[in-house]
N, C-alpha and C positions, 0 to 999 in steps of 0.2 A: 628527094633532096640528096645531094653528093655531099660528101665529108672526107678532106684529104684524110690519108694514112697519116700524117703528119699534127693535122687537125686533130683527129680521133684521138694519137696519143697524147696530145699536152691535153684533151680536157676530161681523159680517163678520172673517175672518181678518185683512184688513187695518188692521183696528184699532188703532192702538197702546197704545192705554191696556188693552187684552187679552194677555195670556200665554196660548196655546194650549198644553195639553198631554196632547190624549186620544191614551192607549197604546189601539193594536187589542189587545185582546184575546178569545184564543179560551177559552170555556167549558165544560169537558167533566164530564158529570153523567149521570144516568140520566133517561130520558125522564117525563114525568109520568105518577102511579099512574094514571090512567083508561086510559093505552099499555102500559103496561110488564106481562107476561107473564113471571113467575119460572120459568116454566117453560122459557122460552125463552133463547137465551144472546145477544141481539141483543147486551146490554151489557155484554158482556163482553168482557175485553182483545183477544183472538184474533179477534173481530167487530170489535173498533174496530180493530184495526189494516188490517183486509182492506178496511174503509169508508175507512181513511185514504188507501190504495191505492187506490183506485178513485178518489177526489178527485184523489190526485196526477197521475192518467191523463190526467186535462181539463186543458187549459191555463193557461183562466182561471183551472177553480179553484184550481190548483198557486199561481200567482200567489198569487190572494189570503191561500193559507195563509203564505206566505214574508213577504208583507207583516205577517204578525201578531208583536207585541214579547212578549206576555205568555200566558202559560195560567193558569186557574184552575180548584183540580177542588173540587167541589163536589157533596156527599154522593155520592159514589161507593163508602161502603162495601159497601153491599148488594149493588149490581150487579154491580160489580166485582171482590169480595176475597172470593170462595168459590175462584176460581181455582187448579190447578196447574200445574206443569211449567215451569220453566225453559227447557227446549230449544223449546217452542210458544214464547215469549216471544222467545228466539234468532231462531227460521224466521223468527218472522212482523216479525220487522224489518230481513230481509234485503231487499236492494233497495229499501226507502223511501228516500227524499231525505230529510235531515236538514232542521229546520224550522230553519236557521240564524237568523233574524232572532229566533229568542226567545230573550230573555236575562234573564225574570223568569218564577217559576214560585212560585203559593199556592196549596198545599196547605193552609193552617190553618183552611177553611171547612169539611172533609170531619166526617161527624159520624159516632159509631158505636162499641160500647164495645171494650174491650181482653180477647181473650179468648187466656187462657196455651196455646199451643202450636201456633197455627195462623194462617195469611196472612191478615190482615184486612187492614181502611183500606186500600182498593185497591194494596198493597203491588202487586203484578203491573204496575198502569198508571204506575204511579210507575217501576219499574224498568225500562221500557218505554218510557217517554218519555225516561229518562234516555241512552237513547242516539242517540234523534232529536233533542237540545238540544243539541249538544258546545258553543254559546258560550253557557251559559246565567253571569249574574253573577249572579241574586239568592235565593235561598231561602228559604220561609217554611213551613215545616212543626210550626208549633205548635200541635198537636194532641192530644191526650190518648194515643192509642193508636200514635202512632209511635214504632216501631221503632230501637234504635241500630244493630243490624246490617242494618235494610232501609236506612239510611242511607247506611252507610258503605260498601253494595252499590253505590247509585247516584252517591256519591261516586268513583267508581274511574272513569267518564265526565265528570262534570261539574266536570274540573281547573282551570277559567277561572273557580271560581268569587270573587267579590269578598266576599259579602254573604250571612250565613246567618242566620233568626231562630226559633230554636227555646224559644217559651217555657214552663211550663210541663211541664218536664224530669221526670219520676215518677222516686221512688229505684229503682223496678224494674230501671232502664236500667242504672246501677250507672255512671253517669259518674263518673269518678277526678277527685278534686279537684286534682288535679297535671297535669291534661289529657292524662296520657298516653296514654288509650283515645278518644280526644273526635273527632278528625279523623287524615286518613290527613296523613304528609309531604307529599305533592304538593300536597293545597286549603291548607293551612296557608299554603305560600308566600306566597300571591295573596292569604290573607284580610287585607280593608282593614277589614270591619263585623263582629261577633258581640254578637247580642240573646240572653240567656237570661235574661229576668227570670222568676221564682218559680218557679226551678228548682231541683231536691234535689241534690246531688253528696253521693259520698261518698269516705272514706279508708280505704286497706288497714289501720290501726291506727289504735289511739289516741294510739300515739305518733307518728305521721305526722302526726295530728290536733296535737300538742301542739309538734312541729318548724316545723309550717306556723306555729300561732299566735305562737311565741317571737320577742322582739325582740331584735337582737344586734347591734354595731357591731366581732364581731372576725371580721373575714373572716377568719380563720384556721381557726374553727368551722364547716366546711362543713356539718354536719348539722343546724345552722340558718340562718347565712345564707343557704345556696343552695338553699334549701326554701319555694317559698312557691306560692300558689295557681295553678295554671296555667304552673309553670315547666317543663316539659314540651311544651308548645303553645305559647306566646304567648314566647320569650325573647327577652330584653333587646335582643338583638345581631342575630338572623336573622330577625326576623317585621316583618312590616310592617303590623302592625296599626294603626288610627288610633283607632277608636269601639267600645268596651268598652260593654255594659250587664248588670248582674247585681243589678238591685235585685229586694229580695225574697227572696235565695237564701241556700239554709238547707246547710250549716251552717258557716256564714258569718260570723267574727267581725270586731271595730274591729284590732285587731291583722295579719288576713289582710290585711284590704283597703289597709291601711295596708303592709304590707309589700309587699303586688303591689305597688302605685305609685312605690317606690321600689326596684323592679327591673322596672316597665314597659317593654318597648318605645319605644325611646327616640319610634317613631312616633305614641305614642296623645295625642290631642290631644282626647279626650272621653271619658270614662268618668261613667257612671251608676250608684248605687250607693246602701247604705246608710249611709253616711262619716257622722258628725255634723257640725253644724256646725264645732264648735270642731278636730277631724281633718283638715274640711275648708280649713278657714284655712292651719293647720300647713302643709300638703301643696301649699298654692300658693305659699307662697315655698320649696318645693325644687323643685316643679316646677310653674313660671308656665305652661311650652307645653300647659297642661292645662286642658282647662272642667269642673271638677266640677260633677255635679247631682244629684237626689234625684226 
């Protein structure tokens, strides 16, 4: 690649009129079809992790992985998610060095369809990395075919999380609109972000469905005021959420989201969403510490 003399000095680091901000990141995929031999298991978890090992042996190379902030996996279904065994998954990340400097992990490039009853979307690498990341903040696993329980497997390591973006929820998952199935207590704490837009949630009833939607100004009525979307996960008093997004999500009325808002987290200072305008107006003068948007 050529780079004028000219070129080179406006984007020198010392710049000011430049904001530098490339993240290392490392990209883990399966090699290109003209290499890659299905017969062979090079790319498969138990192979990556022994290749991971062998890296961490070299000093340089240890270094350079340490230096890396982000991971991206990137169609790894095929390679990676015919995989069994749990305890190979166990062995083979005993004695690695935790890749402590990453603290972003996207998974929502992985491609590959959703098939009922067996480990796909490199569920194995996924669970597998999850315990070489322990300060991972951000999460993006919006993918068609992931898993709520291969989730909440890798959630049980990655307690420092801030930042989840899972959009594109399928009702398969069977997310509870009351968030009571959605994240474990411990990531709860910490979460500052959660993205699910066009995501399906459902409710144990119809009358759960019809407690969530009801409006009521008599606290006295616990079985509707203290009912509303996500009051299970996200509560008023104990979460420190800042940035809600749920546009697009079904089944989702002006009523729900009007009622979250007025038993938000007193923390949320952004929420996205299908609000109307005219809902939208209503809802900034009860709550101004808020940016609504569409």
């Amino acid at each position: 690649m050529l780079i004028s003399k000219q070129a080179q000095t406006d984007c020198h680091p010392n710049n000011p009129c430049l904001a530098w901000t490339i993240t290392p990141t490392l990209t883990i995929g399966p090699l290109d079809k003209g290499w890659s031999d299905e017969r062979d298991d090079f790319q498969r978890t138990t192979r990556f992790l022994r290749n991971l090992r062998r890296h961490q042996q070299d000093e340089s190379k240890r270094r350079i992985l340490q230096n890396h902030r982000k991971i991206v996996l990137k169609d790894t279904y095929h390679e990676f998610g015919e995989e069994r065994g749990f305890f190979a998954i166990h062995n083979g990340v005993q004695g690695l060095s935790p890749l402590t400097g990453i603290i972003s992990l996207d998974a929502s490039s992985n491609t590959g369809p959703w098939r009922m009853g067996e480990f796909d979307c490199g569920y194995f690498l996924l669970y597998a990395l999850s315990f070489l990341t322990p300060n991972l903040r951000e999460l993006d696993c919006s993918a068609a075919f992931t898993r709520h329980g291969m989730l909440l497997d890798c959630l049980r390591q990655w307690t420092h999380l801030q930042k989840i973006t899972w959009n594109y929820i399928p009702k398969r998952e069977g997310i509870q609109l009351d968030g009571s199935n959605f994240l474990l207590a411990s990531v709860r704490s910490n979460l500052r972000e959660v993205i699910m837009d066009n995501a399906y949630f459902v409710c144990e009833s119809s009358a759960e469905t019809e407690r969530m939607n009801a409006q009521s100004n008599d606290e006295s009525d616990a079985s509707v005021s203290e009912e509303y979307i996500f009051h299970r996960c996200f509560h008023k008093n104990d979460s420190q959420l800042e940035r809600l997004s749920i546009r697009n999500a079904t089944p989702i009325s002006q009523n729900m989201l009007m009622k979250f808002v007025r038993n938000a987290p007193l923390t949320l200072t952004w929420f996205r969403s299908d609000l109307s305008p005219t809902n939208m107006d209503t809802l900034r003068s009860e709550r101004p510490g808020i940016e609504f948007v569409n």
